[in-house]
C-alpha positions as a Python dict, from the first residue, in 0.01 Angstrom:
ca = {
    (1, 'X'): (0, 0, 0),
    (2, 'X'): (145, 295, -82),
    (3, 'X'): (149, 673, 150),
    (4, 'X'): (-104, 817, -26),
    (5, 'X'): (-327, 526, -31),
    (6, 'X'): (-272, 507, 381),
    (7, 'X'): (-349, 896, 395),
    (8, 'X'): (-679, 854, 197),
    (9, 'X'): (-751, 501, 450),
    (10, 'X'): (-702, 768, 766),
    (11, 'X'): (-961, 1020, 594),
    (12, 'X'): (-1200, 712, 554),
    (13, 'X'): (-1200, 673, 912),
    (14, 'X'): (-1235, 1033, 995),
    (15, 'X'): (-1486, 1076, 779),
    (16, 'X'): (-1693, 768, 904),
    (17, 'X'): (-1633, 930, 1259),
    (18, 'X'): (-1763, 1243, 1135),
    (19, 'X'): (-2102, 1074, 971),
    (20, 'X'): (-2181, 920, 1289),
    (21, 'X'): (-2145, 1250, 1465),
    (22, 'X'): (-2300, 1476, 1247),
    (23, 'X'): (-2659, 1216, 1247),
    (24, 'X'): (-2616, 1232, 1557),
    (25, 'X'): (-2663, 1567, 1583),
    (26, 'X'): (-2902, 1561, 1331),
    (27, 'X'): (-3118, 1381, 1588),
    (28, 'X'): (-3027, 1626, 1870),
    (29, 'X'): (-3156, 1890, 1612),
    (30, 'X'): (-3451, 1749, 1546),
    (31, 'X'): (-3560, 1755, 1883),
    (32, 'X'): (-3499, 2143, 1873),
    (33, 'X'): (-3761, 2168, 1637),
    (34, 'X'): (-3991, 2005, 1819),
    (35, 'X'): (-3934, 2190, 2095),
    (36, 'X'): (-3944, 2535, 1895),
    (37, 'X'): (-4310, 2386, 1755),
    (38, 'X'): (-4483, 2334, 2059),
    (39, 'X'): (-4320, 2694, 2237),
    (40, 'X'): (-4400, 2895, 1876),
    (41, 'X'): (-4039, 2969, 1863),
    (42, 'X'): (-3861, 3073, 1511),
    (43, 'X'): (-3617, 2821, 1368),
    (44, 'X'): (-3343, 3113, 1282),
    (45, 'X'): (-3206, 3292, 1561),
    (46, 'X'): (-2954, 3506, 1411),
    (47, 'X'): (-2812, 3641, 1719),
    (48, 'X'): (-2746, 3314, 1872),
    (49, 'X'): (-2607, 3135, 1543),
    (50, 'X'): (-2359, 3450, 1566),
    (51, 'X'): (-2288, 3333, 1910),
    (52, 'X'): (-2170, 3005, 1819),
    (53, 'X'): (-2016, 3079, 1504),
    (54, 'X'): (-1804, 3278, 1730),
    (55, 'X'): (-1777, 2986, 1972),
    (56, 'X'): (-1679, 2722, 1702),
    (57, 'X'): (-1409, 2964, 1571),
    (58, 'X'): (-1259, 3032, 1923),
    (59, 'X'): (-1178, 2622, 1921),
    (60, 'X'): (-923, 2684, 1709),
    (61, 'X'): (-527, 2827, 1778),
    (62, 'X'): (-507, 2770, 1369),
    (63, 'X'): (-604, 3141, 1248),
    (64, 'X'): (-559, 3049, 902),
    (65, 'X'): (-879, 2747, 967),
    (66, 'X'): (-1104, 2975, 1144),
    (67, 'X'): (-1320, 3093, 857),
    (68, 'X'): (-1283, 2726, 778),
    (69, 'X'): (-1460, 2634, 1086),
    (70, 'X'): (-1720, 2904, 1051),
    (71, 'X'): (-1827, 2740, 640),
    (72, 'X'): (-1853, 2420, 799),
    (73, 'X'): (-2103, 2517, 1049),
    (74, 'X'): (-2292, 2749, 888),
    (75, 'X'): (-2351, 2461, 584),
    (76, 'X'): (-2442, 2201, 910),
    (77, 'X'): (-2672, 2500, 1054),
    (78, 'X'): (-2839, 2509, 734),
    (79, 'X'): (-2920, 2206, 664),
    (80, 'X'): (-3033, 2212, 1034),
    (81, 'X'): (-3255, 2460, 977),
    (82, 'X'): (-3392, 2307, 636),
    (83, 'X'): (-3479, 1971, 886),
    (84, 'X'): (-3678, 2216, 1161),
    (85, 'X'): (-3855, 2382, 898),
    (86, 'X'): (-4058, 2076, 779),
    (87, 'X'): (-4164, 2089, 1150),
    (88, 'X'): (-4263, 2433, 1136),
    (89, 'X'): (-4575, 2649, 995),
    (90, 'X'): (-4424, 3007, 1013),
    (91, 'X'): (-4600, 3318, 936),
    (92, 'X'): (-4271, 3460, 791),
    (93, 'X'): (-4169, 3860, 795),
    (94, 'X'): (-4318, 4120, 578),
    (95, 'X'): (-4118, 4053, 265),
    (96, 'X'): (-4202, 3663, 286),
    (97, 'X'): (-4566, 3725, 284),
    (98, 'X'): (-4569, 4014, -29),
    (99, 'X'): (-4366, 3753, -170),
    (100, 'X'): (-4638, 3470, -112),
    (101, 'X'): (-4949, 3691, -199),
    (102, 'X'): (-4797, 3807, -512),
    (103, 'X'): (-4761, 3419, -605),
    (104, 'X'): (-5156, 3347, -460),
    (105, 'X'): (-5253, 3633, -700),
    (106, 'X'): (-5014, 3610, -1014),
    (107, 'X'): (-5236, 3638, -1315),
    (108, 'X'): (-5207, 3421, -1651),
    (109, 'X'): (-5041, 3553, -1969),
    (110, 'X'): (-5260, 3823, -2195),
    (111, 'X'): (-5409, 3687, -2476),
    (112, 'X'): (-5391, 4042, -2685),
    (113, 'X'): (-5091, 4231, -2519),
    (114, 'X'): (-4965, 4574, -2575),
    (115, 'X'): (-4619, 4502, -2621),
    (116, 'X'): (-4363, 4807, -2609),
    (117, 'X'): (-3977, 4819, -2672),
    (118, 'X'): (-3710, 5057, -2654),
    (119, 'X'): (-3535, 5146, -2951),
    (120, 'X'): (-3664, 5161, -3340),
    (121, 'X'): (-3785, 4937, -3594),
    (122, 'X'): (-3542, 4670, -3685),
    (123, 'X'): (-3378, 4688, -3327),
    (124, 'X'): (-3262, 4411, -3139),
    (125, 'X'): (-3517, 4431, -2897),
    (126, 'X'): (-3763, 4439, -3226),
    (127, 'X'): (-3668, 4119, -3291),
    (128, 'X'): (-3705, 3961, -2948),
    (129, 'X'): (-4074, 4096, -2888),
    (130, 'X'): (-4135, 3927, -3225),
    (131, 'X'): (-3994, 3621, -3092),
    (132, 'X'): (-4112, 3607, -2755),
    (133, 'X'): (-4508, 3751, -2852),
    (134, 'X'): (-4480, 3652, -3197),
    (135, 'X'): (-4514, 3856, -3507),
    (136, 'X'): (-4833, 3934, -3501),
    (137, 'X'): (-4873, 4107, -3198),
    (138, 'X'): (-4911, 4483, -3131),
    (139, 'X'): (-4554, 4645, -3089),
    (140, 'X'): (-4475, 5020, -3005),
    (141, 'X'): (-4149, 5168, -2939),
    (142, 'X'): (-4023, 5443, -2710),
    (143, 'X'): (-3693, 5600, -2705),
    (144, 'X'): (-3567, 5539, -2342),
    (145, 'X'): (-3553, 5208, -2136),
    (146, 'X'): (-3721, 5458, -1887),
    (147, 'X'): (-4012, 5531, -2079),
    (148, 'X'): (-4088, 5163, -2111),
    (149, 'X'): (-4083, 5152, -1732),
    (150, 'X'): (-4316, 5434, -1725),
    (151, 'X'): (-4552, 5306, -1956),
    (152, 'X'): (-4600, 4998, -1756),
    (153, 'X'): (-4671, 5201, -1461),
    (154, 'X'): (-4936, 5422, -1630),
    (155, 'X'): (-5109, 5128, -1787),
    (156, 'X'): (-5042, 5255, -2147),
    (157, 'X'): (-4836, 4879, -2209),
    (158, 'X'): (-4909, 4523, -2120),
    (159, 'X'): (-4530, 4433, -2158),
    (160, 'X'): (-4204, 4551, -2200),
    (161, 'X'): (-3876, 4379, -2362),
    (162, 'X'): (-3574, 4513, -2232),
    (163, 'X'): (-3234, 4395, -2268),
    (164, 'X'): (-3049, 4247, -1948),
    (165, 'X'): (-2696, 4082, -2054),
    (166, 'X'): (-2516, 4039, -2338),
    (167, 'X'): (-2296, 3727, -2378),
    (168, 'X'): (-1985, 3970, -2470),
    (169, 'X'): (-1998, 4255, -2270),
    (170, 'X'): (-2174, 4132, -1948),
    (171, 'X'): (-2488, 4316, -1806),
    (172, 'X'): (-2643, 4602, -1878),
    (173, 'X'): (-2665, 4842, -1516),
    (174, 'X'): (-2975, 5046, -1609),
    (175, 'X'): (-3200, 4816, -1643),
    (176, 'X'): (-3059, 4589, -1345),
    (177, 'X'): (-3105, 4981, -1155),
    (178, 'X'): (-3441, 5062, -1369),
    (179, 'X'): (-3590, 4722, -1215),
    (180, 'X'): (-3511, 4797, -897),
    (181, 'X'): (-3647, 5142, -905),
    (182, 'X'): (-4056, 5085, -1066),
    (183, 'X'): (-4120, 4781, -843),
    (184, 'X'): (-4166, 4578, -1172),
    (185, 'X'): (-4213, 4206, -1245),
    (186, 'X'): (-3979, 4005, -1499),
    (187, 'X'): (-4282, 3713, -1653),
    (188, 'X'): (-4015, 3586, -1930),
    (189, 'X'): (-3690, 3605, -2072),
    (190, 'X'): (-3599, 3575, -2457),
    (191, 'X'): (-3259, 3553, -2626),
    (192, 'X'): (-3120, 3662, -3021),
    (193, 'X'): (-2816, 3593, -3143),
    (194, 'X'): (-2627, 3911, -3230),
    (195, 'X'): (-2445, 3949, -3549),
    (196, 'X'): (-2359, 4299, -3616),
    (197, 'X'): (-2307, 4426, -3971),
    (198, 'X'): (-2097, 4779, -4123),
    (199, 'X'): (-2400, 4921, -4302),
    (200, 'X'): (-2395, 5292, -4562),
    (201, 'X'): (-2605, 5452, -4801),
    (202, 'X'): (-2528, 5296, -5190),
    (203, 'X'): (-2235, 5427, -5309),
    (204, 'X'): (-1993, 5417, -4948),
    (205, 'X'): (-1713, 5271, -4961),
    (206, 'X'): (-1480, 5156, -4640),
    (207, 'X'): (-1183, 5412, -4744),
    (208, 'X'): (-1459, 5687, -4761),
    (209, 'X'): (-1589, 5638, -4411),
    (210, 'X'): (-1561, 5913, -4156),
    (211, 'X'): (-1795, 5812, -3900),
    (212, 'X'): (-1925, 5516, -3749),
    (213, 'X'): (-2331, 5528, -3512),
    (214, 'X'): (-2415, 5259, -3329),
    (215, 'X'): (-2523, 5179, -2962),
    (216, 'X'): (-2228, 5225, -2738),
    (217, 'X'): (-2237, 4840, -2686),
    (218, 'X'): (-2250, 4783, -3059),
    (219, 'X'): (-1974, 5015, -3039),
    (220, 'X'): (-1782, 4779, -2780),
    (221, 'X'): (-1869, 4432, -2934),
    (222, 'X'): (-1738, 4553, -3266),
    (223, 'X'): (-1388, 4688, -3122),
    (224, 'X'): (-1180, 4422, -3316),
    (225, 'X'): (-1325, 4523, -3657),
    (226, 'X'): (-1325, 4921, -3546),
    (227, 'X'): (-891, 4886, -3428),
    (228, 'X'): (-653, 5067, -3672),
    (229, 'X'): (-992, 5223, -3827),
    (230, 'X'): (-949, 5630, -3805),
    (231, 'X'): (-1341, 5632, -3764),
    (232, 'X'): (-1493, 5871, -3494),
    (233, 'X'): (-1694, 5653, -3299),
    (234, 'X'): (-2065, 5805, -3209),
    (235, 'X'): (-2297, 5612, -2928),
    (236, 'X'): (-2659, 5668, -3029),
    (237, 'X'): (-2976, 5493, -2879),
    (238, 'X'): (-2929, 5204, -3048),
    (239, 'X'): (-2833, 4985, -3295),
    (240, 'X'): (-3145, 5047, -3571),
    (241, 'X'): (-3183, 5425, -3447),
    (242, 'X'): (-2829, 5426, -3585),
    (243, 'X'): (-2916, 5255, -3903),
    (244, 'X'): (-3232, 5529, -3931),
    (245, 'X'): (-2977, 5814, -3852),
    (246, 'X'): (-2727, 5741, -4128),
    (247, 'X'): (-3007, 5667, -4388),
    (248, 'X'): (-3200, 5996, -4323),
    (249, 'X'): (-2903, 6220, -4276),
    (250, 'X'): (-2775, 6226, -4635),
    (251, 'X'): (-2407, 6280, -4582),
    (252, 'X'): (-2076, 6140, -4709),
    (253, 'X'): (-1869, 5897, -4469),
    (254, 'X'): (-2108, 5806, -4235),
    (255, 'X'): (-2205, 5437, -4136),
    (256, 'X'): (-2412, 5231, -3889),
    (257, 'X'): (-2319, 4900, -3692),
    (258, 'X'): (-2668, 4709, -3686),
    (259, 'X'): (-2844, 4427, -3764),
    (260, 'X'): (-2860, 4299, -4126),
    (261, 'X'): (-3236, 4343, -4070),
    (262, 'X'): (-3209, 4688, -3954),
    (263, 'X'): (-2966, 4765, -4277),
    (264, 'X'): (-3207, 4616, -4518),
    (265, 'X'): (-3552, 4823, -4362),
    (266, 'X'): (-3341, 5142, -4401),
    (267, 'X'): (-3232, 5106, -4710),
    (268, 'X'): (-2845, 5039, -4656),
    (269, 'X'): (-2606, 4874, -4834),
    (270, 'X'): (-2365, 4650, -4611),
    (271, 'X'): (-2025, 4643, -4622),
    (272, 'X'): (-1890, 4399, -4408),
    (273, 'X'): (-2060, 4130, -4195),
    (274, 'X'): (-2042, 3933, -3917),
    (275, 'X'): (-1794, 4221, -3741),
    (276, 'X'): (-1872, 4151, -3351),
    (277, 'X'): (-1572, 3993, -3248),
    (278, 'X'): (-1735, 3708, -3072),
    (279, 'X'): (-1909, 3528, -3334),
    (280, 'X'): (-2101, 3331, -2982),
    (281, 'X'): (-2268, 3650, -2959),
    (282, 'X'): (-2633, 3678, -2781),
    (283, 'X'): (-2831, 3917, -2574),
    (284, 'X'): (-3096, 3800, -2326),
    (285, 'X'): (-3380, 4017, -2281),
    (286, 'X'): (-3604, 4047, -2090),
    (287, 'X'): (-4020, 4052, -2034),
    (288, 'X'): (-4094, 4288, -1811),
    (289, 'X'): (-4482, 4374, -1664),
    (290, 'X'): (-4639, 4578, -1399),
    (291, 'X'): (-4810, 4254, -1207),
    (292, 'X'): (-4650, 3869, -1187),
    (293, 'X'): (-4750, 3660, -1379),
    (294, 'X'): (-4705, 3307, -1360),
    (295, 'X'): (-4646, 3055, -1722),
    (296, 'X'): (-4642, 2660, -1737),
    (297, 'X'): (-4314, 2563, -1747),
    (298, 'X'): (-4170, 2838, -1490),
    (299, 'X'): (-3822, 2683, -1392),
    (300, 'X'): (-3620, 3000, -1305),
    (301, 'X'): (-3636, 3288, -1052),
    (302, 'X'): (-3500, 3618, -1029),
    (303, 'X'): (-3454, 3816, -750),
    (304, 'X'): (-3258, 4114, -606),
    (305, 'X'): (-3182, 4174, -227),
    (306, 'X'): (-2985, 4337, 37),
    (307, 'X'): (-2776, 4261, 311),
    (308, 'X'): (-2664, 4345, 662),
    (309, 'X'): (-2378, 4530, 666),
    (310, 'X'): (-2128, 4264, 822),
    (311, 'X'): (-1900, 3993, 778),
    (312, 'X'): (-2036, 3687, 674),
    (313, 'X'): (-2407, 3842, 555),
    (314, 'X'): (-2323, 3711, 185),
    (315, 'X'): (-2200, 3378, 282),
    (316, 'X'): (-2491, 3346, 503),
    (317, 'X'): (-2711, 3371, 235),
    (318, 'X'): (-2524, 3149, -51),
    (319, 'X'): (-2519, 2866, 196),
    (320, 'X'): (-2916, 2898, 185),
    (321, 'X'): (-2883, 2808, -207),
    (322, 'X'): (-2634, 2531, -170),
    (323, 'X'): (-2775, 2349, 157),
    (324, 'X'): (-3140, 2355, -49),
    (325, 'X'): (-2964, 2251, -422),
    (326, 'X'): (-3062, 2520, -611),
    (327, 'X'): (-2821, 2648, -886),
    (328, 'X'): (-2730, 3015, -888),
    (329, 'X'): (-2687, 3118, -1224),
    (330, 'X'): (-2580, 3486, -1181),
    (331, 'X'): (-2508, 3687, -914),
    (332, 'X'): (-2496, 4058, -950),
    (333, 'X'): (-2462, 4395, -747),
    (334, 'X'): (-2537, 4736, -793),
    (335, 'X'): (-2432, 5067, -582),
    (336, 'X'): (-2704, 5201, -324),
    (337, 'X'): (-2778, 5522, -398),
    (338, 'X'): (-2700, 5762, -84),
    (339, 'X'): (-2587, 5471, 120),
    (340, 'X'): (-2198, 5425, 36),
    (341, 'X'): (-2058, 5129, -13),
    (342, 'X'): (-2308, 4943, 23),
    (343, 'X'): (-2479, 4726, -238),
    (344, 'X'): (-2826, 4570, -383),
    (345, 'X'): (-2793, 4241, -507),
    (346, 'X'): (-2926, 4069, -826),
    (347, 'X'): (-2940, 3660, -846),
    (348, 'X'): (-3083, 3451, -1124),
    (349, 'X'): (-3136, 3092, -956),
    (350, 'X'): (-3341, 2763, -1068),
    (351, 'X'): (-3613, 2695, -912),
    (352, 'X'): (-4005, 2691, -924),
    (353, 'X'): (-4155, 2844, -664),
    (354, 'X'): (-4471, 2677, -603),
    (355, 'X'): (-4273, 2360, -567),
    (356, 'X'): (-4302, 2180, -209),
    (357, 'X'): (-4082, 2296, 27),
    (358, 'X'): (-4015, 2650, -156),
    (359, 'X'): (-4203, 2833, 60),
    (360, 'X'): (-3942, 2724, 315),
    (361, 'X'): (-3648, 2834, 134),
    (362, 'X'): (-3838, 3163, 55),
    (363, 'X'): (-3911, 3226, 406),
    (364, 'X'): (-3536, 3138, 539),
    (365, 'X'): (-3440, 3383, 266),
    (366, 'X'): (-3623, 3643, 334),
    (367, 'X'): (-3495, 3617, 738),
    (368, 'X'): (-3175, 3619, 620),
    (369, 'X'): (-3153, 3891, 394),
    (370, 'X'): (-3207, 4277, 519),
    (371, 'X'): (-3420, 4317, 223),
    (372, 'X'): (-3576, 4062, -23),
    (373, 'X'): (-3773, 4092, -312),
    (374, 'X'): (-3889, 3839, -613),
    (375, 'X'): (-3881, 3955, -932),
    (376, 'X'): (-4022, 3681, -1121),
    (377, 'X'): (-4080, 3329, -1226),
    (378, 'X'): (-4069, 3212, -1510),
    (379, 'X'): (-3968, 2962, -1781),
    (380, 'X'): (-3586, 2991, -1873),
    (381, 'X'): (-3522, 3049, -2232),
    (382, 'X'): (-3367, 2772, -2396),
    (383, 'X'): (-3219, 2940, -2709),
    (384, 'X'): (-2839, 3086, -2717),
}
């Protein structure tokens, strides 16, 4: 037998040792539920898990294993409090019970919607209303991702598309801080593929180009094709505004990065294509209305949420996700406005909500986090 065999023989052991210990406990646990049923105590006690967090660190000399000690127990005290919470009925705090009545009362998808997007004709988001809705829905446009916002709030739109994340450039912060600020509800998600073209009135040529329009992250996707190119670079709304500009305006040099759609409805010719430099290029966008909703097939959640301000608050949480099994897919924060360095949180995670035993996590959630609020369920988009 060789060292390394022994070594992995001695964890065996320890690890056995550990199983037995940590039912055991499981047992002892279980008993603390039942106690906390019949005396209407909470399961989570944040001060006292504090309290012996601390204690477990302090038996320890080994500095460098404390925080080791600490992630051990706080995954056992989760799944702890994941066993006493199939003993418990819990009213929950005020978050956990908007949370559930917004799921009691979550209406079914409109037959006939109202359907606006930001951006013109031929945009991006154009395309993913037509895919999401279909094209014969009604579609309007605004100019602002603001504007869609307020239209949903004013009842002038059923539905909004908005773009979220692009698979290049990462997310897009206004409309992560735009969702956060109109108390809307995400009821779907749709993804396009995103293969920019150069587009010009007939007659450009690439050595007669001056200037190139596009949306500052058409702009940024494209920065490969643009290097070495003595082009002034000009952000604009977005990618088919762009296209609209350069068609209407009439003068020499100018060009658009857009869609080979958006080229062709504005009468441009196109002069190079497929210039984003990642040719695994997509946007996800998102559905966006004023009420939840709630679709067949609803396998993903997002949500966005704050913490308290100490160490440990984030890893609290994340241990919620992995004790239960659900799979974060994104994780993302965003400044708090007049409350420095501090931080609202965005997470995408899989899961249905009306599954057994969400209302559990939900509630344990919503304990743990200073603020938390559900922005949707729905079905994950399968495309891109």
């Amino acid at each position: 037998m060789s060292q390394l065999d022994e070594l992995r023989g001695q964890i065996d052991d320890i690890d056995a040792q550990l199983t037995a210990l940590f039912l055991r406990r499981m047992e002892v646990t279980e008993q603390v539920g039942r106690w906390k049923q019949a005396n209407g105590i909470p399961v989570l006690d944040t001060a006292r898990e504090r309290e012996v967090l601390a204690k477990k660190a302090a038996l320890t000399d080994d500095t460098a294993r404390k925080d080791d000690v600490i992630a051990l127990y706080e995954a056992i005290m989760g799944i702890s409090r994941r066993q006493q919470r199939k003993l418990l009925t819990e009213a929950g705090n005020g978050d956990y019970q908007r949370i559930c009545a917004a799921l009691r009362t979550a209406r079914t998808p409109l037959e006939h919607p109202r359907v606006l997007y930001q951006g013109e004709p031929g945009a991006y988001s154009d395309e993913a209303a037509g895919a999401f809705f279909g094209a014969a829905v009604h579609q309007s446009h605004v100019a602002t991702w603001e504007e869609v916002f307020l239209a949903l709030k004013e009842g002038r739109a059923d539905y909004g598309v908005l773009p979220i994340e692009n698979s290049s450039t990462g997310s897009i912060s206004q409309v992560y801080d735009l969702l956060a600020q109109y108390g809307a509800y995400i009821v779907g998600e749709q993804t396009v593929k995103v293969d920019h073209c150069l587009a010009a009135p007939a007659g450009t040529t690439l050595d007669t180009i001056t200037t190139v329009y596009s949306h500052e992250q058409g702009l940024l996707q494209c920065a490969d094709f643009l290097k070495g190119r003595d082009w002034a670079r000009v952000p604009r709304l977005n990618t088919a505004e762009s296209a609209q500009f350069v068609s209407k305006s009439g003068q020499p040099g100018q060009a658009a990065i857009c869609s080979p759609h958006a080229a062709r409805l504005y009468g441009l010719d196109i002069l190079a294509q497929h210039i984003n430099a990642n040719d695994h290029n997509y946007t996800r966008f998102v559905i966006v209305s004023p009420v939840p909703e709630h679709r067949p097939g609803s396998d993903k959640v997002s949500a966005l949420f704050t913490l308290p301000h100490r160490t440990g608050s984030l890893h609290q949480l994340m241990t919620i996700f992995a004790v239960n099994g659900l799979n974060l897919m994104k994780l993302e924060s965003r400044p708090i406005v007049g409350r420095s360095w501090e931080y609202l949180f965005f997470a995408d995670f899989a899961a249905d909500l009306t599954a057994p035993g969400m209302d559990g996590v939900l509630l344990e959630l919503t304990q743990t986090a200073e603020g938390f609020r559900v922005l949707g369920n729905y079905p994950a988009c399968k495309e891109g």
